[in-house]
C-alpha positions as CSV (number, residue, x, y, z in Angstrom):
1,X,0.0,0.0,0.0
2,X,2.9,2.3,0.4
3,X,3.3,2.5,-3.5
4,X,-0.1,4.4,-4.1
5,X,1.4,7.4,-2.3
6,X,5.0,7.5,-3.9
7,X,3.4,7.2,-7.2
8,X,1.2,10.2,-6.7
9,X,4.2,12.3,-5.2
10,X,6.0,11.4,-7.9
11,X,3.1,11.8,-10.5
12,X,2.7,15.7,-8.8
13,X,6.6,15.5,-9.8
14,X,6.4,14.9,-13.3
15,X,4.0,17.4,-14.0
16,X,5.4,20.4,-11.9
17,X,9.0,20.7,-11.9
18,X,10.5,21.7,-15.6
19,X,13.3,20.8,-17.4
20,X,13.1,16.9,-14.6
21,X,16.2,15.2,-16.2
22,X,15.3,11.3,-18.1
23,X,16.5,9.6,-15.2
24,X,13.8,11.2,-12.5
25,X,11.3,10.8,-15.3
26,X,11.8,6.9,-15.9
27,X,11.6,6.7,-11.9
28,X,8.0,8.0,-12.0
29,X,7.4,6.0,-14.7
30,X,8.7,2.6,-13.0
31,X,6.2,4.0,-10.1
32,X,3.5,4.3,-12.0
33,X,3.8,1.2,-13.8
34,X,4.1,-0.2,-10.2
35,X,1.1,1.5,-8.8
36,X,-1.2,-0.2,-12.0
37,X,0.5,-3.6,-11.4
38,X,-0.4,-4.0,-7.6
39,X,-4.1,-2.5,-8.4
40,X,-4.4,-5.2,-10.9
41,X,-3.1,-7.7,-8.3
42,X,-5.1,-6.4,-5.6
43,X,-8.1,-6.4,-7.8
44,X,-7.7,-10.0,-8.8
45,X,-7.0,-11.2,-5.0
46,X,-10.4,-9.7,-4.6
47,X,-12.0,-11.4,-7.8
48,X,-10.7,-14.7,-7.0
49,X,-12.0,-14.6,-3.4
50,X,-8.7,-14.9,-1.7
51,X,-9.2,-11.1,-0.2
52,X,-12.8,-9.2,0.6
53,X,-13.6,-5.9,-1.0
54,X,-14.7,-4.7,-4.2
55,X,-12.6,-6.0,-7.3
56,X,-13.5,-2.9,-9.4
57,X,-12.5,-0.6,-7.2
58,X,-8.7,-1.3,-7.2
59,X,-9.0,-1.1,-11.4
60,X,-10.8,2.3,-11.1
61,X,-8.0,3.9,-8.7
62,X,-5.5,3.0,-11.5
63,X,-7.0,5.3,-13.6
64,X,-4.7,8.0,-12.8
65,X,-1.7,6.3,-12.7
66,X,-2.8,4.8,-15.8
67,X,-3.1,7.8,-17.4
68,X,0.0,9.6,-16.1
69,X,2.2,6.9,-17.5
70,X,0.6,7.2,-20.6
71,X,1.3,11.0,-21.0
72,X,4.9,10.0,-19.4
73,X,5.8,7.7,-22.4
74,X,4.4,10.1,-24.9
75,X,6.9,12.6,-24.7
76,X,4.1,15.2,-23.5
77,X,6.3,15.6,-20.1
78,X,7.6,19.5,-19.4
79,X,10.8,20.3,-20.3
């Protein structure tokens, strides 16, 4: 669960400070990419039965990350 907050610090990151060098932008990247993996664990843990909860929900707070990485890979970032 710690990932979910480090993604979105890092996702504030990438689209306030100009001119972040590739490195810091691959970081938020791997983050992000994180963040959408362990929803889509957490949301199949659910689905399966092996956890309680909502599966959707997990897949709908991956939206953002979702999109974030996707404007992250397009070049779209601030330089």
């Amino acid at each position: 669960m710690g990932i979910h907050p480090l993604a979105a610090i890092g996702l504030l990151v990438l689209a306030v400070v100009p001119g972040l060098k590739t490195g810091g932008i691959k970081v938020v990247q791997f983050l992000l990419a994180l963040n959408i993996v362990a929803d889509g664990v957490l949301a199949y843990l659910i689905y399966s039965g092996v956890s309680k909860g909502d599966w959707w929900l997990p897949l709908l707070f991956s939206v953002i990350p979702l999109v974030g990485l996707a404007i992250s890979l397009s070049g779209k970032v601030r330089r």
